[in-house]
C-alpha positions in Angstrom: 99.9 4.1 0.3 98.6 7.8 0.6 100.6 10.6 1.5 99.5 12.1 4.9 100.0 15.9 5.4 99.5 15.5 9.1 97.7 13.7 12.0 94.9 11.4 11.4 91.1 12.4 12.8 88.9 10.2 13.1 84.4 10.7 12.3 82.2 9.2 13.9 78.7 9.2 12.5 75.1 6.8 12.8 74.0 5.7 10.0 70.9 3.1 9.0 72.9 -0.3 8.9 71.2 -1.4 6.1 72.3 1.5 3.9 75.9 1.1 5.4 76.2 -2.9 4.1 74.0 -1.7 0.1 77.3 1.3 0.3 79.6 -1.0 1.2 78.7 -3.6 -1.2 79.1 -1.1 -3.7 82.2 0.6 -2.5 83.7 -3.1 -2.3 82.6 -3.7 -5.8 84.6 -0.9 -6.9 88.0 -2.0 -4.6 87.5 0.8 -2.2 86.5 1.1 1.5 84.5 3.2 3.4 87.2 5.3 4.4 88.7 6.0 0.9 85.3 6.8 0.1 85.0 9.3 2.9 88.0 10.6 2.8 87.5 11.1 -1.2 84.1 12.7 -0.5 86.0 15.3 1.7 88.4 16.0 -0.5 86.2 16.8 -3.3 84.2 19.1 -1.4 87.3 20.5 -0.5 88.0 21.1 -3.7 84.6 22.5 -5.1 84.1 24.2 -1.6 80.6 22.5 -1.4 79.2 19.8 -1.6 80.4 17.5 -4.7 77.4 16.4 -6.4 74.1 17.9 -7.1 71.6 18.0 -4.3 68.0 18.4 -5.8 64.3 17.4 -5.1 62.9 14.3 -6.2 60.2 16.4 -8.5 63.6 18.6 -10.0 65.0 15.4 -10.6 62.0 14.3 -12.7 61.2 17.3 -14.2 65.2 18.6 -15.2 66.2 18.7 -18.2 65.5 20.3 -21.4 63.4 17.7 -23.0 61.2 17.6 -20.0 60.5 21.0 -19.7 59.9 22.0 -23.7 57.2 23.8 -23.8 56.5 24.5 -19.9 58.3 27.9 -19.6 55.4 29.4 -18.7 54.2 27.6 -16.1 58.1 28.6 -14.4 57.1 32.5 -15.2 55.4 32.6 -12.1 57.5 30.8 -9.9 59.7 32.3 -7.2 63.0 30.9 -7.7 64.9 32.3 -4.7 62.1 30.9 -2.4 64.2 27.6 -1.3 67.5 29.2 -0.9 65.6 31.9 1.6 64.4 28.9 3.1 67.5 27.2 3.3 69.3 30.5 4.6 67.0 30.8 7.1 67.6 27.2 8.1 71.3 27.5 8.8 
């Protein structure tokens, strides 16, 4: 059994129930529940103070990588980096 530090809290949150039963068939798979998962999820980004896994685009995700973008730096030359995180600032 865990060791608790202090009171429990609990979260409530909506979420599409057919993603809920595809996580929890997964989580299950793996012997865990949906609150170990949460509460490992917390933890972590506890720990990394953000969010524990990379958050990218679908087209980043495609196009990462050094063997994907051999020969492309150019193209990136005239691309304004900072743009999404001013975005994102402006956002929060």
């Amino acid at each position: 059994m865990p060791i608790s530090t202090g009171a429990n809290a609990n979260i409530n949150t909506r979420v599409d129930r057919d993603i809920k039963n595809k996580a929890q068939d997964v989580f299950s798979a793996l012997g865990l529940d949906m609150t170990a998962v949460v509460n490992t999820f917390l933890r972590q980004a506890i720990r990394k103070k953000g969010i524990p896994f990379e958050v990218v685009t679908e087209q980043l995700q495609r196009t990462s990588g050094y063997g994907c973008m051999k020969g492309k730096m150019s193209e990136a030359d005239d691309h304004d980096w900072f743009q999404p995180m001013e975005e994102f600032k402006e956002y929060m």
